[in-house]
Structures are given as C-alpha cells and as structure tokens.
Backbone bond lengths (Angstrom), bond angles and torsions (degrees), N, CA, C in turn:
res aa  C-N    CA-C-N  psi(-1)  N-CA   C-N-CA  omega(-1)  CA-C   N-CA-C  phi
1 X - - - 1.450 - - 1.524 108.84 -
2 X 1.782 106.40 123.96 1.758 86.23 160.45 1.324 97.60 -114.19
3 X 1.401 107.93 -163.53 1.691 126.99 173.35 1.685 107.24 -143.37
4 X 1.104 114.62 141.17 1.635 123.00 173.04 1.528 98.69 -147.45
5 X 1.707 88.19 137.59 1.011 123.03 178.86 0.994 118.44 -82.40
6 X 1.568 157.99 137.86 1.575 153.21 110.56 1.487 85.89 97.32
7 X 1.430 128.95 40.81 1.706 138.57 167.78 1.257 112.46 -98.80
8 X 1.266 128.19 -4.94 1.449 120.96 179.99 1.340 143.79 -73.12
9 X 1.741 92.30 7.60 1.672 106.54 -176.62 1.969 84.23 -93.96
10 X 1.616 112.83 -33.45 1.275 110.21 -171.89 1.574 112.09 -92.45
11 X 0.972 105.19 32.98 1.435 96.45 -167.64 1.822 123.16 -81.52
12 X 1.441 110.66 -24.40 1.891 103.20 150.14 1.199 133.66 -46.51
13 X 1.547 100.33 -49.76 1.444 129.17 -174.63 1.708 92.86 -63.41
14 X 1.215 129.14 -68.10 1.473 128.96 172.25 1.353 113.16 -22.72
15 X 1.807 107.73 -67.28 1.434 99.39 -172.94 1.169 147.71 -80.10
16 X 1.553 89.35 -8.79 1.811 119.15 153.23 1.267 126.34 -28.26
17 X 1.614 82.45 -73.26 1.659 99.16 168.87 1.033 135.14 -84.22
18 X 1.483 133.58 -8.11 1.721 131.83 141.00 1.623 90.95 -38.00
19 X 1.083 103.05 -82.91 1.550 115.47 -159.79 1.315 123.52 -17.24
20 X 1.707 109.62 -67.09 1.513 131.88 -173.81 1.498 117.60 -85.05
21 X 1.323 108.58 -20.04 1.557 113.95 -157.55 1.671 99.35 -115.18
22 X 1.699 115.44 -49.92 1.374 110.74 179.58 1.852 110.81 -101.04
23 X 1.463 120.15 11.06 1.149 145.38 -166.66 1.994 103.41 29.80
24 X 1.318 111.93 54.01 1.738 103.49 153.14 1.689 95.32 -70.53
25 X 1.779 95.61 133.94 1.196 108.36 153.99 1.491 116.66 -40.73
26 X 1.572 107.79 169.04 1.638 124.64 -168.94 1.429 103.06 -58.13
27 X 1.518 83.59 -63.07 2.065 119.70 175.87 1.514 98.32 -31.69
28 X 1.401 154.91 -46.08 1.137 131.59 -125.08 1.532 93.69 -74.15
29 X 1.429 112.74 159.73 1.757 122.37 -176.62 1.270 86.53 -95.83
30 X 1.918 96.86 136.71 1.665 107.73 154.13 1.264 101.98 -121.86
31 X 1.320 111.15 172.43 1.880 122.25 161.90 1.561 92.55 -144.05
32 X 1.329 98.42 168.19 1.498 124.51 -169.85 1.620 99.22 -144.94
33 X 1.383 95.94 119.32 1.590 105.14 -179.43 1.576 111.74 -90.68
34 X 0.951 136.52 99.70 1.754 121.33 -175.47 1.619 95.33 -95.92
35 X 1.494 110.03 136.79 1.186 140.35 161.91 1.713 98.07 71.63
36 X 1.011 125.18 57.53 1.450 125.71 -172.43 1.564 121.92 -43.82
37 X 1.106 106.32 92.94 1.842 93.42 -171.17 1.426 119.79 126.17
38 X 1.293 89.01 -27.04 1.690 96.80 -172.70 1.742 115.34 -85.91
39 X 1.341 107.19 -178.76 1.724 108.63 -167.77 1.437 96.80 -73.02
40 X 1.611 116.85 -28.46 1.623 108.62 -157.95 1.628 109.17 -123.40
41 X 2.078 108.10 35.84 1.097 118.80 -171.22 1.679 98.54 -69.93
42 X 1.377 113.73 161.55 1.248 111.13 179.36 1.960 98.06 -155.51
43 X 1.624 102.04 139.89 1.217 107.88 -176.16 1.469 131.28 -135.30
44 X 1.809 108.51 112.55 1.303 105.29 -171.22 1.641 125.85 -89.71
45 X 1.208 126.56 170.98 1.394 144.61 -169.29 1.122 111.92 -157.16
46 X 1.401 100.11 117.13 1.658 133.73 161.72 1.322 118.92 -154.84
47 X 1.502 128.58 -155.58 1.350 111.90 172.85 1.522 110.23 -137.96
48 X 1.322 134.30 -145.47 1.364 134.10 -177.68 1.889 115.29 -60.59
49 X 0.858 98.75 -16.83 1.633 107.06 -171.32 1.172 102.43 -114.82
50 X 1.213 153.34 -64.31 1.532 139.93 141.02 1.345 151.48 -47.12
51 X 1.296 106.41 -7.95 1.493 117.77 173.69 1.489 124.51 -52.28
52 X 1.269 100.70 -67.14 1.825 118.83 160.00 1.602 125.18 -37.98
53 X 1.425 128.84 -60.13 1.056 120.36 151.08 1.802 129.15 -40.66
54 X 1.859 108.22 -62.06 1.636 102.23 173.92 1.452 115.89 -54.38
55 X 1.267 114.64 -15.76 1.612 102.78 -172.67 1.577 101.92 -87.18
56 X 1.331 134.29 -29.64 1.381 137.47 156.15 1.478 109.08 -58.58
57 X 1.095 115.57 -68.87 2.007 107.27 172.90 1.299 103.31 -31.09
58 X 1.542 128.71 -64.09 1.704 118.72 -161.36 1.280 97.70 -90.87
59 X 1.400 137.10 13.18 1.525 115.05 178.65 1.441 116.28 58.63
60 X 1.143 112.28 56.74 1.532 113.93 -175.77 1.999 109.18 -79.34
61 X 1.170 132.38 148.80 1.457 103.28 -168.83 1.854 83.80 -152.18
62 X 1.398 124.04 162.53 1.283 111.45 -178.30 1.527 100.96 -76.04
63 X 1.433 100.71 -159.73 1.581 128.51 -32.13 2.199 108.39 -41.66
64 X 1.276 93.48 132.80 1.678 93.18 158.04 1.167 92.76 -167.00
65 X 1.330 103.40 159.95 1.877 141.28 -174.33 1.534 103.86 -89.02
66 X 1.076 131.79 127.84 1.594 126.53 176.17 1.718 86.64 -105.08
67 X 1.204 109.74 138.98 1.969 134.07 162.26 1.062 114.58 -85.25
68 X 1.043 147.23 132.22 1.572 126.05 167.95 1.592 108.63 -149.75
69 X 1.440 102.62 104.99 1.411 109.12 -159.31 1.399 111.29 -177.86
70 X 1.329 116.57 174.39 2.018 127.80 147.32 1.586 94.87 -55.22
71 X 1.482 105.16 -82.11 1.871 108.14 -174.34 1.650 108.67 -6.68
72 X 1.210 117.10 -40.22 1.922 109.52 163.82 0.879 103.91 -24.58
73 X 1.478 95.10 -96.63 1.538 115.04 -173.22 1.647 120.00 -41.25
74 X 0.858 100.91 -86.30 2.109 93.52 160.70 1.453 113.79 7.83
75 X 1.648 100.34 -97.13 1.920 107.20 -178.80 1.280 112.01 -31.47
76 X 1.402 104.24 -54.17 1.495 98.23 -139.44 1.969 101.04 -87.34
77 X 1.487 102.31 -26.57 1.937 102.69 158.71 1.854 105.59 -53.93
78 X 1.163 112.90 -34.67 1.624 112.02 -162.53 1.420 94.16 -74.74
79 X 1.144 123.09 -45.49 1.554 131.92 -173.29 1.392 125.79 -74.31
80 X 1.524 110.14 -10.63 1.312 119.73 169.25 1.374 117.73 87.50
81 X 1.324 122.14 -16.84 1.133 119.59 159.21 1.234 140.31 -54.00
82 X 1.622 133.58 -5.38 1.216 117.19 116.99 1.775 113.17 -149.84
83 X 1.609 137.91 -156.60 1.440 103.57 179.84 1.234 98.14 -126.15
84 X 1.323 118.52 -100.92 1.743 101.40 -158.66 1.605 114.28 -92.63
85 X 1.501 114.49 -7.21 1.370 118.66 -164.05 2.293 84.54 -84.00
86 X 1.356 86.19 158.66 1.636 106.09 169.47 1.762 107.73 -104.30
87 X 1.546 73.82 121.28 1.751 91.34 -176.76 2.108 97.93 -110.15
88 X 1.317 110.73 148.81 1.135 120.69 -179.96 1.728 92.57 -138.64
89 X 1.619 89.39 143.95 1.809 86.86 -173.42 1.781 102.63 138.70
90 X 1.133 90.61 -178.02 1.681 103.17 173.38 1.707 98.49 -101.03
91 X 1.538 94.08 124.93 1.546 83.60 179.75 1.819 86.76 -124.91
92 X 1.767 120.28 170.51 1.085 122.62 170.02 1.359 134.42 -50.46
93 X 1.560 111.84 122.51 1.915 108.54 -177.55 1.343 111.42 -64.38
94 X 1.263 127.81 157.24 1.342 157.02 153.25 1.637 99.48 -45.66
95 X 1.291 98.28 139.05 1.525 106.91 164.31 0.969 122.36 -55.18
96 X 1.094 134.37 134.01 1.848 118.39 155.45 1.106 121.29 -51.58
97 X 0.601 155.37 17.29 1.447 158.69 153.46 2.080 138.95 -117.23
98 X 1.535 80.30 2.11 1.147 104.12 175.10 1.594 108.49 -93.53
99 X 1.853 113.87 118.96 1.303 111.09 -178.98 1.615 121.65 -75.54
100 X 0.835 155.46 133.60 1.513 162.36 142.47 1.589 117.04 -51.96
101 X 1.760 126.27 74.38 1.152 122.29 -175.73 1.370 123.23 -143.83
C-alpha cells in the first residue's frame, strides 16, 4: 500500500510510473479521498488504468489522499460500502466520524 498526498493534479503521471518504473500491475485498486474528513468528502475507485480519467469525469480537485493498493478493497468491503463485485466510480464518503479500524 502507498498513500500520496496533494498528487492529484499529477495523478497520470503517478500511475505511469507505478506502472512502468515500479511495475504494479494495471489492475492495482486506487481510491482518492477528496476533502478527507469533511461534511462534503467524497471518494473515488478505480485502479491504475482508470483512475486518471474518473478523477477528471468527477472533477476531483485537492486536497485528496490517493490509496494505492488491495487496502482499497479491504476498507471499503469492511465498511460496507460495497461487497464482493468491483465498483469503479464515485461511490458515497464515510462519515466523519466514522472510524476505519
């Protein structure tokens, strides 16, 4: 799993280079947390080959956290937000106040 911070203006360029340079498969799952914490946080899912485009479709803009990992999938099955099928897209944020543990 990594995490990057305030990368979302770079975020092709990012997955480029996972891709070619540290070779994560295409497949690997990312999410993008926008506004982490906040009332009107919102969080996308796709993976190395789609990420970049959905974050242009939803207008994703900082501050957000890029995921880049399984741990996706993990939290967000634990959290119920969705179950075994793979969803790519903007799906609904977590409360703020809801812990992740």
């Amino acid at each position: 799993t990594v995490v990057f911070l305030m990368a979302v203006g770079r975020l092709r360029e990012l997955c480029d280079n996972l891709v070619n340079l540290a070779r994560y498969p295409r497949n690997t799952p990312v999410a993008i947390v926008e506004k982490a914490g906040c009332p009107d946080q919102r969080i996308l899912v796709g993976n190395m080959n789609t990420i970049a485009d959905l974050s242009e479709q939803y207008e994703i803009k900082p501050p957000s956290t890029i995921v880049v990992g399984e741990v996706v999938n993990v939290l967000l099955n634990k959290n119920g937000c969705f179950g075994d099928n793979q969803i790519e897209g903007l799906i609904g944020g977590l409360p703020s106040t809801q812990s992740i543990d």
